[in-house]
N, C-alpha and C positions, 0 to 999 in steps of 0.2 A: 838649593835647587833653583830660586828663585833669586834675580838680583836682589840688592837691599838699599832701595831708594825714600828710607824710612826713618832715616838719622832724625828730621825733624819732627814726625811722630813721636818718636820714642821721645826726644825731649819735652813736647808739650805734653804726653802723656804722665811722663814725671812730674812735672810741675802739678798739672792736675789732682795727681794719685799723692802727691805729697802735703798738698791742700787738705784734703778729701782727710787723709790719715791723722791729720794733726787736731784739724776739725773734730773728729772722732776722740781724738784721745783728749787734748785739751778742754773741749767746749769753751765754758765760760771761764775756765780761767785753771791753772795747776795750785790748787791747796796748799795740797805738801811744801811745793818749792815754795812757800810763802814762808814758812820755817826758816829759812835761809835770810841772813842780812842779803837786802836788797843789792847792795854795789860790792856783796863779797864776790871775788873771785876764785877759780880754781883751774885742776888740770887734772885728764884723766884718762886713761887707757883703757884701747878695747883690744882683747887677745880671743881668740876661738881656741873652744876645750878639746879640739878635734882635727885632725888632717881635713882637708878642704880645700875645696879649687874656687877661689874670691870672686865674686860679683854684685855688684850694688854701688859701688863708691861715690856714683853720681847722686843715687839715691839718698844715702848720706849727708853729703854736703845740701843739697838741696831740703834737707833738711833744716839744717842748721842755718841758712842762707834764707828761707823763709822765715823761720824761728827769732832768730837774731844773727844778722851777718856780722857782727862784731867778734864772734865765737868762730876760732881757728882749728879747723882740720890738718891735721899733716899725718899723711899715709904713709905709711912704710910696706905695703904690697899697693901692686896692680892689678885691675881686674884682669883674670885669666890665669894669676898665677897660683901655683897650689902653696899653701900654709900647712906647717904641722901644728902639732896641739903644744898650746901656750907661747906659740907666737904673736906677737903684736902686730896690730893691724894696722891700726890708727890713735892718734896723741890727741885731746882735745884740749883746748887751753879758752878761758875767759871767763862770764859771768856765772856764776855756780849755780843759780837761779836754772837761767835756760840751759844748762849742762844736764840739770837733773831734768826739765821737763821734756827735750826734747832723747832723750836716750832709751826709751821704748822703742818710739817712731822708729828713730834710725835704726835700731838693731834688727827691729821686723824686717823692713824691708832686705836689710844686707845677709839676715840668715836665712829669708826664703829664698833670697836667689842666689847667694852662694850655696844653698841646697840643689837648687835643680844646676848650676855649673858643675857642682862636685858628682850628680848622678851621671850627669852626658859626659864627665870626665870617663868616667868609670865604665860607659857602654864606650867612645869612642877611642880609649887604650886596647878593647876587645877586637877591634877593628884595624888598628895600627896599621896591622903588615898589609892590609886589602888596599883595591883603591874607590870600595862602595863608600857613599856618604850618606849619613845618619841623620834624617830627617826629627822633626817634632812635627805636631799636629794641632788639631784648635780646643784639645783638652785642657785649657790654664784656667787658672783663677778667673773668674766675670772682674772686668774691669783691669787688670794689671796682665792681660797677654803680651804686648808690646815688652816688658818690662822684664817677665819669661822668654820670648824669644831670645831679647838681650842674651840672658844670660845664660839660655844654649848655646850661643856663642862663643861665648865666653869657657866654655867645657869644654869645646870642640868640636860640636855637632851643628848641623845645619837647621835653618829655616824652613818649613815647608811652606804652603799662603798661609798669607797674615790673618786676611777673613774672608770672606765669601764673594769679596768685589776684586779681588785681583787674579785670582786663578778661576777656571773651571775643576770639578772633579765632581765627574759623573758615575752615581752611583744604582744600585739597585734599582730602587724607587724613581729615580730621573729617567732611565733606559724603559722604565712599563712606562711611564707619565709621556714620554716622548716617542711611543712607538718600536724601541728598537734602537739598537749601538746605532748604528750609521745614520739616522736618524738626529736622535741626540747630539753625537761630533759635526754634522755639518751645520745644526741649529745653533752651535757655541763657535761656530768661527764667523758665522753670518750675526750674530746678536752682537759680539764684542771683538774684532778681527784684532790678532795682534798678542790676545790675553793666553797663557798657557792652558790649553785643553786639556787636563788629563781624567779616564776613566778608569774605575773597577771594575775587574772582571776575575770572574768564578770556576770559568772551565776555558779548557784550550782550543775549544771552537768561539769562545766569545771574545779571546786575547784577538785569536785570525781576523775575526770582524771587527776589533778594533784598529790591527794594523791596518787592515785594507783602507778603513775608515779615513786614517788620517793621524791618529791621536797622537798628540805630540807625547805624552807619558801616557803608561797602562800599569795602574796597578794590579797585582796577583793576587788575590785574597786568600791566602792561607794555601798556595801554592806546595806540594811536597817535592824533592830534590829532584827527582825527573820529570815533573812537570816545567817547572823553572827551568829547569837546563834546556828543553825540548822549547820554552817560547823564546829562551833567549840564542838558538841556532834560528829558530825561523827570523826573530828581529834580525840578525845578524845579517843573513841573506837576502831578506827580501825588503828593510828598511832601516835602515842602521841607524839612521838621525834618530827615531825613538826610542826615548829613555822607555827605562824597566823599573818600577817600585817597587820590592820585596814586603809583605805586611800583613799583619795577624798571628797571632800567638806566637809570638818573639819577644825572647827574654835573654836574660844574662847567659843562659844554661844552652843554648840553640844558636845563639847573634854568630857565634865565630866561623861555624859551621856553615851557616844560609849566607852570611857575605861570600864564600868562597864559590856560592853557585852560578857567580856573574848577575845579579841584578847591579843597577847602576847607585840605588838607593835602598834603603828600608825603612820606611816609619814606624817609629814607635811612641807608641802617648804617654809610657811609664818616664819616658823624659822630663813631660812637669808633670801631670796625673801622680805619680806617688813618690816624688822627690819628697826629701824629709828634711825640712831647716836645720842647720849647721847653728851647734852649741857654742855661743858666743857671751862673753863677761865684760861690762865695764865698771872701773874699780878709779875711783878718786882718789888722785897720790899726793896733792896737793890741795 
């Protein structure tokens, strides 16, 4: 929905988040790997137990590139691409030491988000034949959202705002706090001119006063199939530049159904909210 002028976020957010992880699992130092001659070397393969649509790979290497950059990555998928079960993913090759310290890290990070890639795979295949687009929302992990959106991307689904400073999306509680829809929409084009305004709305005299409003997006909240269709003849006619959000109790069993109703969009939070990491092994062959 939103452009994606975020490339450099997402990168210092990795770097960050991959700090932040190693710190955590290493502390003072990896025990185990102390077992290991010091200047032995090794090589070792990561394959997933499971069909999956890849994501993380920067995550990865940025692992190992913190860790010790002397230690070789070579991928054999691209993030976005789907993997079956017991396909290789990645080769590692070098010091056997930081092979074994950093291969938690890395695998966290590339099975939770090849998790939520493989869930937005599987909502946005539901969607194929339409030409609605499949939002997320700001339901992710504290600290690694950036890093989720990624890799809705990477599934096939879209971005919604990243966090609260680059979109408007005026809801319940903002329309009473502000008096009233028309209220609300012209107090967010006059505070931040420029920034995407969009509102939620509950009934089909509150969409009208939205449109009237301005709002460059309205979402429906739990909209049923003739309501929808009834705000998206009036968008139609009376302001076509505004987009339509479909959203609220939308799942696998209903998605195919409510995109055919003509919204332009649908959010759904089960995108990261209950994506489930992808079973993933790394196995030392040398």
């Amino acid at each position: 929905m939103l452009p994606d002028p975020l490339a450099q976020q997402i990168a210092e957010d990795r770097i960050r988040c991959v700090t932040a992880a190693l710190q955590e699992d290493v502390g003072s130092g990896d025990i185990t790997a102390q077992l290991i001659p010091a200047g032995q070397t090794a090589s070792a393969r990561v394959i997933t137990r499971e069909a999956c649509t890849v994501a993380g790979s920067e995550w990865v290497n940025e692992v190992f590139r913190q860790l010790d950059p002397s230690v070789t990555v070579t991928w054999h998928v691209q993030d976005g691409e789907r993997a079956q079960p017991n396909q290789l993913l990645y080769e590692l090759s070098g010091n056997a030491r930081s092979l074994m310290t950093g291969e938690r890290a890395a695998l966290n990070f590339l099975q939770m988000l090849s998790g939520v890639a493989t869930t937005c795979r599987e909502y946005a295949d539901l969607v194929a034949h339409t030409q609605v687009k499949l939002l997320d929302t700001r339901k992710t992990i504290p600290g690694l959202r950036t890093a989720q959106k990624y890799a809705v991307t990477c599934g096939g689904c879209h971005n919604h705002r990243i966090g609260l400073y680059d979109a408007f999306l005026i809801k319940e509680n903002h329309i009473m706090a502000c008096g009233g829809i028309q209220q609300a929409i012209a107090s967010a084009h006059t505070i931040a001119p420029g920034k995407p305004v969009e509102i939620e709305v509950e009934t089909l005299e509150e969409f009208q006063a939205a449109l009237d409003a301005g709002a460059d997006i309205i979402m429906l909240d739990e909209f049923d199939k003739p309501q929808t269709i009834e705000a998206v003849n009036l968008r139609n006619n009376r302001r076509p530049a505004t987009k339509i959000e479909a959203s609220g109790g939308i799942s696998k069993d209903n998605l195919g159904e409510i995109a055919s109703w003509g919204a332009d969009f649908i959010s759904i939070g089960a995108l990261t909210k209950h994506a489930r990491a992808v079973d993933l092994s790394m196995r030392v062959i040398s």
